[in-house]
C-alpha positions in Angstrom: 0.0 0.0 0.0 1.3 3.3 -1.0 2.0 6.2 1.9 -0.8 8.0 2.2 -3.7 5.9 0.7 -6.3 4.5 3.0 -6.3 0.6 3.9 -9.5 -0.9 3.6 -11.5 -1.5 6.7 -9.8 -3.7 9.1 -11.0 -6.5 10.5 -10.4 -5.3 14.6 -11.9 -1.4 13.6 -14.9 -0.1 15.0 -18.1 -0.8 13.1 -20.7 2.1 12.9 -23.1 -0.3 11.8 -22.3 -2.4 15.0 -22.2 0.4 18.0 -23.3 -0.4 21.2 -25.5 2.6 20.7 -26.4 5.3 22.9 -27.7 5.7 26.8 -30.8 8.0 25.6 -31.8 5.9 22.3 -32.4 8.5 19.3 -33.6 7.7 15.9 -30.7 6.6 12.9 -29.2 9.8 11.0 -30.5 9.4 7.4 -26.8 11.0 6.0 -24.7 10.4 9.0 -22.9 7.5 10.7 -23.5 7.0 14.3 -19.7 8.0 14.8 -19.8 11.1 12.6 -22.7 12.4 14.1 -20.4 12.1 17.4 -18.1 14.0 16.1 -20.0 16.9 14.9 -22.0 17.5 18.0 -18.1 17.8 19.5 -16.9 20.5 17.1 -20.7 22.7 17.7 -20.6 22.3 21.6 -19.8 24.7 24.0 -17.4 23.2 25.9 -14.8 23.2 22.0 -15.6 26.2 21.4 -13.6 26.9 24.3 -10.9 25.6 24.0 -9.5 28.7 21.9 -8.9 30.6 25.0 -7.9 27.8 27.0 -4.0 27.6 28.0 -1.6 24.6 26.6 1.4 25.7 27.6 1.1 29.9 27.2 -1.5 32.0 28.7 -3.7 33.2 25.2 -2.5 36.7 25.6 1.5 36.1 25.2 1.0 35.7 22.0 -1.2 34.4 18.9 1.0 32.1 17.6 1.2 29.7 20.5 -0.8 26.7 20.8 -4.3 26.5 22.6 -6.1 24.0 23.7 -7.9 24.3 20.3 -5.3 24.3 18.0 -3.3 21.4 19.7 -7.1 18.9 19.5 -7.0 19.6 15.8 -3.0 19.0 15.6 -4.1 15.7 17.6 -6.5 14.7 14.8 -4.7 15.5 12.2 -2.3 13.0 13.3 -4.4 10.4 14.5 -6.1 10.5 11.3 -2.6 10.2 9.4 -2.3 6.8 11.4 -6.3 5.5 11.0 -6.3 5.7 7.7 -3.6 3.5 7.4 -4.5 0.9 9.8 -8.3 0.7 8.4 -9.7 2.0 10.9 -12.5 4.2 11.9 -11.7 7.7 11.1 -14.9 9.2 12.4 -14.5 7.9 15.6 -10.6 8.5 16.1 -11.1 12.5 15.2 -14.0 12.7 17.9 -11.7 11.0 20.2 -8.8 13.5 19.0 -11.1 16.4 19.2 -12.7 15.4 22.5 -10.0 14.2 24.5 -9.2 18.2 26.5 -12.8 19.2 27.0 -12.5 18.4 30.4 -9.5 20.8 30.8 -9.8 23.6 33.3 -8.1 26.8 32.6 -4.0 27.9 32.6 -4.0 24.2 31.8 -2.2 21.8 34.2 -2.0 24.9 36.6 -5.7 24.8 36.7 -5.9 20.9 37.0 -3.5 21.2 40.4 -5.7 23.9 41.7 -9.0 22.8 41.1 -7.5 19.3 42.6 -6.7 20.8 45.3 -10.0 22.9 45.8 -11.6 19.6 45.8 -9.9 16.9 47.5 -12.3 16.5 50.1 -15.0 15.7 47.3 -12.8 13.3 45.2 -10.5 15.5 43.4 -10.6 16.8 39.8 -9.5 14.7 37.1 -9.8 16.2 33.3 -10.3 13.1 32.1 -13.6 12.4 34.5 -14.6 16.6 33.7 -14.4 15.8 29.8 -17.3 12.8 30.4 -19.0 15.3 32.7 -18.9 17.5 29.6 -20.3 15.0 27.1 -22.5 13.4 29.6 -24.3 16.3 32.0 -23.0 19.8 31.2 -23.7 20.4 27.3 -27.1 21.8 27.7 -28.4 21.7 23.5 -30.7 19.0 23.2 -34.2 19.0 24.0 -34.1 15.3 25.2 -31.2 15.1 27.4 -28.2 16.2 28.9 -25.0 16.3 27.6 -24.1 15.4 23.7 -25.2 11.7 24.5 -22.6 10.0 22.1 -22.0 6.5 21.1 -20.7 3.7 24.0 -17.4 3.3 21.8 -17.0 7.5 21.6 -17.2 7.4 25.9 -15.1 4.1 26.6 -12.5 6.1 24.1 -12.9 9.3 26.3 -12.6 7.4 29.6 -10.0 4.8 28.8 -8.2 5.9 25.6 -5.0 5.8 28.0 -5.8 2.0 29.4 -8.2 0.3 31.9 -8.8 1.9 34.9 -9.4 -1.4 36.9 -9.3 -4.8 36.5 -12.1 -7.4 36.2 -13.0 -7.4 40.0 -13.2 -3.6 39.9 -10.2 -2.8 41.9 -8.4 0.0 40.5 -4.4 -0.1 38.2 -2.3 1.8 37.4 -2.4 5.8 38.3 -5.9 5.1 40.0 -4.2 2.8 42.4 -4.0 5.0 44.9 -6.9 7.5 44.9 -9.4 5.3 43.1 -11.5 5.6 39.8 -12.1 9.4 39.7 -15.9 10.1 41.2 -17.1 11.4 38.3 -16.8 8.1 36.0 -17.4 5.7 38.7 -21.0 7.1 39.0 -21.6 7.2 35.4 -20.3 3.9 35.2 -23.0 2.7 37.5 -25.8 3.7 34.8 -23.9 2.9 31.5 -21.2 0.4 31.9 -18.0 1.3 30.1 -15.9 -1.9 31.2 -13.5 0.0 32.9 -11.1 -3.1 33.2 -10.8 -3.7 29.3 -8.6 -1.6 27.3 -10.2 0.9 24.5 -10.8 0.6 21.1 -7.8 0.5 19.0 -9.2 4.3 17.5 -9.2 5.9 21.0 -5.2 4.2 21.5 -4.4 5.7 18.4 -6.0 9.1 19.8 -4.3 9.0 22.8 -0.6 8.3 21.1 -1.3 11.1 18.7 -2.0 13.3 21.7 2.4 12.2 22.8 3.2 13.1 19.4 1.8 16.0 19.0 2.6 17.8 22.4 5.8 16.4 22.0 6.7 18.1 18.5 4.5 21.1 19.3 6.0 22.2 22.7 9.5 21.7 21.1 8.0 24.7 18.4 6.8 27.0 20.8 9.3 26.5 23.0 11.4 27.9 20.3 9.6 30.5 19.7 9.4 31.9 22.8 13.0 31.8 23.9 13.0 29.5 26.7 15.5 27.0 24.5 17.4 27.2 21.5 17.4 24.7 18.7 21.0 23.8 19.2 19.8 22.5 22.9 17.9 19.9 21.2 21.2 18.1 20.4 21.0 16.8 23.4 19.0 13.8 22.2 19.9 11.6 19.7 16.9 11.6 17.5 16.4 15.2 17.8 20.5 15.7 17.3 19.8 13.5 13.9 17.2 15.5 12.3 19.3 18.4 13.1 22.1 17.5 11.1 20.7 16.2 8.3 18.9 19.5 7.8 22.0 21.7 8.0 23.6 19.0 5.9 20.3 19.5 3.1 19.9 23.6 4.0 23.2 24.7 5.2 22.3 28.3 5.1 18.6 28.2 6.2 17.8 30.5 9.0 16.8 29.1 12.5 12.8 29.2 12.2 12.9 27.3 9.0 15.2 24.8 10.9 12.9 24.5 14.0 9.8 24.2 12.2 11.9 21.0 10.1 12.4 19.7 12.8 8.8 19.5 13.8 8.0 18.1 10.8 10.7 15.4 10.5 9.8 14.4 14.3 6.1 14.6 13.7 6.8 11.8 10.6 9.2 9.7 12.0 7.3 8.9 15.2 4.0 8.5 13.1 5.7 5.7 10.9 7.2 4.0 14.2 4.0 4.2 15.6 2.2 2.1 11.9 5.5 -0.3 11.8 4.6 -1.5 15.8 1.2 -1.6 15.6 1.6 -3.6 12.2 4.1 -5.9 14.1 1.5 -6.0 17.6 -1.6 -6.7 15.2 -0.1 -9.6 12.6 1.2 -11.4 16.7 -2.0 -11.3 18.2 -4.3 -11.6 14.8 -7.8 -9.7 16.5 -10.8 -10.5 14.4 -12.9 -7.8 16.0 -12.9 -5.0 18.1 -14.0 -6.9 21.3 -11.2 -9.1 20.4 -8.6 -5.3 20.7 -10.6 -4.7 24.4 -9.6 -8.2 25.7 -5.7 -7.8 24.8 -3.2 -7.5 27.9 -1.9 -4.6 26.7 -2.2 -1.3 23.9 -1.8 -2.6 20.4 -0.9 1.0 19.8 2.2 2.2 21.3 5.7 3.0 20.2 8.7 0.5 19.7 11.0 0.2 22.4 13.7 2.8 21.5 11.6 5.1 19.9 9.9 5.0 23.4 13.3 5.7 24.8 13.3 8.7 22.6 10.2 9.9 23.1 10.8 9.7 26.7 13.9 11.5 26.3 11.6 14.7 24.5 9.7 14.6 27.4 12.3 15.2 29.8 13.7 18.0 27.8 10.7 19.5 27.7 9.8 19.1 32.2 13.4 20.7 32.3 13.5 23.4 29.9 10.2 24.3 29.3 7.8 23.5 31.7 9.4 23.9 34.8 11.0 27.3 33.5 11.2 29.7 35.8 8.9 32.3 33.5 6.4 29.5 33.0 6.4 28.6 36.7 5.7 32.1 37.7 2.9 32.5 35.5 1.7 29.3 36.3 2.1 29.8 40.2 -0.2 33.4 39.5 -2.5 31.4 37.4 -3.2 28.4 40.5 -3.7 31.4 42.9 -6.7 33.0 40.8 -8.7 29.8 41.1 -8.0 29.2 44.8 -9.7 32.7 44.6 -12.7 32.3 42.8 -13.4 29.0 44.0 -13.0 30.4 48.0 -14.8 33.7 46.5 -18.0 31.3 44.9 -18.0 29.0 48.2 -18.7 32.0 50.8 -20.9 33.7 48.0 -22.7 31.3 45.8 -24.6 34.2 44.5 -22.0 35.8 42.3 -22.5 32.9 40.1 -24.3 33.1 37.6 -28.0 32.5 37.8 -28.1 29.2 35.6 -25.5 27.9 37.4 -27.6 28.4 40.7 -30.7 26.5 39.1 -31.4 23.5 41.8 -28.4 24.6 44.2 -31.0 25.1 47.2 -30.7 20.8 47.8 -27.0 20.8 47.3 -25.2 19.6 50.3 -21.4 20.5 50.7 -19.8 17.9 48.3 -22.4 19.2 46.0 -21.9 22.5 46.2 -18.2 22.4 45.9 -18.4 20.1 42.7 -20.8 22.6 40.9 -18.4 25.3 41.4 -16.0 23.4 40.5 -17.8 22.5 37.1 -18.4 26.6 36.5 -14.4 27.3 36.9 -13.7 24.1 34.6 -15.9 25.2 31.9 -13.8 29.0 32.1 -11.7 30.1 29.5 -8.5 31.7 30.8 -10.1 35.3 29.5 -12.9 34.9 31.4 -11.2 33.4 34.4 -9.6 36.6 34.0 -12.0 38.8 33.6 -14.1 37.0 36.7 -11.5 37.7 39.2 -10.9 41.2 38.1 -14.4 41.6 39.0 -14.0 39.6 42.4 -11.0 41.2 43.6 -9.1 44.6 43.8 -5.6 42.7 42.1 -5.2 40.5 39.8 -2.0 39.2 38.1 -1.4 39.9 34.6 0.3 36.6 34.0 2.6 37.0 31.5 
């Protein structure tokens, strides 16, 4: 098969005609798939719309050529559709995945994750993951028959397990929810529409979730550049990195250093995608899955980097925690950023009424836990303007994070 064309359905993909279906049953789409309609109510809800003033790495007013939330989903997709299309898989349902996967994210991005953890640790934490199922399951407010987008069983199990089971088959849970449990907010949805939490995902939501690595990956390295905190010489550091380097200046010996960053990108962006296809060509012809049940009973991803591109990738992202991340600039802005939601949520707790009124609707039966998780879904649903803009209104100061 030729780079670039698409395979023919596989075997193992996910089968529109065969979803599970949905929790609120709704009437076939005469010109849709069940899968494509998923992914269209994503793109027209709120909760994307968003994301273009949500943080990835730089507050939105630095400067518009930095990543947002937004721009990084549909970097995400474009990459996982580079590898679906090649392994015949479902391309529908990988972009909602792709497109999906940060509308849980609060905002000043992992800053805001740590705070609004923090704010509510006595209520079972906050978890982006868990918030982007409360999105598509609750706190999309367009239809007249329910809450939420109500999407497909495969677009949910994607959403909620796109990085691996959350528990094994007696419930208790692996990995990173070892030690504080399944997040609250998917173990009660679990309990009315069962997304086999100890089974991994679909092969399109692993693909998803590995385009998500590549794409932060090559994309922080760009505006990391861009903004100063490295130079592209650092990079050298790393082998791969070091590589693609010199075999630019060896093509382009006078190019200038923004042509040779953004080459970079590109070269990385292409060489992990086609490390990604050779594995998963080399996982899927070992354990020959005939269907996608067969993909959620595997012991392990079917999707995943070889072995020393893992190495490599590994060794991005410890370039990237040193020099980028935990930056002194980025940790002061970041430090700011925390504090403002410690403000607003204390601020909303001791005076509920400065919410707004739609977000009071049905508060007068809320106990504590319930109180605290419905501010907490107001601040997780902020853009960093308005998060902004809200504690300007709160407060006398307010940091100008940049």
């Amino acid at each position: 098969m030729s780079v670039g064309m698409a395979a023919p359905r596989a075997p193992y993909a996910c089968d529109p005609d065969r979803s599970r279906g949905r929790l609120v049953t709704e009437p076939p789409s005469r010109t849709r798939s069940p899968f494509r309609r998923d992914c269209d109510r994503v793109i027209h809800s709120t909760a994307f719309r968003r994301l273009k003033y949500k943080t990835q790495v730089f507050v939105f007013h630095e400067g518009d050529h930095y990543r947002t939330r937004l721009t990084h989903s549909l970097e995400v997709a474009q990459i996982a559709r580079a590898l679906v299309r090649q392994l015949g898989l479902d391309e529908d349902l990988t972009e909602t995945l792709a497109l999906a996967h940060d509308l849980g994210h609060p905002p000043f991005g992992h800053a805001g994750e740590r705070a609004l953890d923090a704010c509510l640790k006595e209520f079972g934490g906050f978890d982006h993951n868990a918030q982007a199922l409360r999105v598509v399951a609750a706190l999309e407010h367009r239809y007249p028959e329910f809450d939420g987008l109500n999407l497909t069983w495969e677009s949910l199990e994607g959403i909620v397990k796109h990085n691996g089971p959350l528990t094994d088959r007696s419930g208790a849970p692996v990995g990173r929810y070892r030690e504080h449990g399944v997040p609250v907010g998917i173990a009660e949805y679990n309990k009315a529409y069962d997304l086999e939490l100890w089974s991994f995902a679909s092969l399109e939501a692993q693909v998803a979730a590995i385009a998500d690595d590549i794409a932060y990956d090559a994309h922080d390295i760009d505006d990391g550049l861009r903004a100063g905190l490295f130079h592209l010489d650092d990079l050298k550091v790393m082998p791969l990195t070091a590589e693609i380097i010199a075999e630019t200046s060896a093509h382009y010996p006078e190019l200038e250093d923004v042509r040779r960053g953004a080459e970079l990108v590109r070269e990385l962006i292409s060489h992990l995608i086609g490390a990604v296809f050779a594995e998963a060509q080399k996982s899927l012809a070992a354990v020959k899955p005939q269907s996608a049940q067969d993909v959620r009973q595997q012991s392990r991803a079917l999707i995943a980097f070889p072995a020393d591109v893992a190495e490599e990738e590994a060794a991005i992202k410890r370039f990237l925690y040193q020099h980028m991340y935990r930056h002194k600039r980025v940790m002061r802005v970041m430090a700011e950023a925390e504090q403002i939601l410690f403000d607003l949520f204390a601020k909303y707790l001791t005076s509920p009424d400065e919410l707004p009124p739609e977000w009071l609707v049905g508060a007068e039966a809320d106990n504590e836990g319930d109180r605290a998780r419905r501010i907490g879904n107001f601040i997780a649903g902020m853009t960093d303007r308005f998060a902004l803009t809200e504690h300007q209104r709160l407060f006398d100061s307010t940091p100008d994070l940049r």
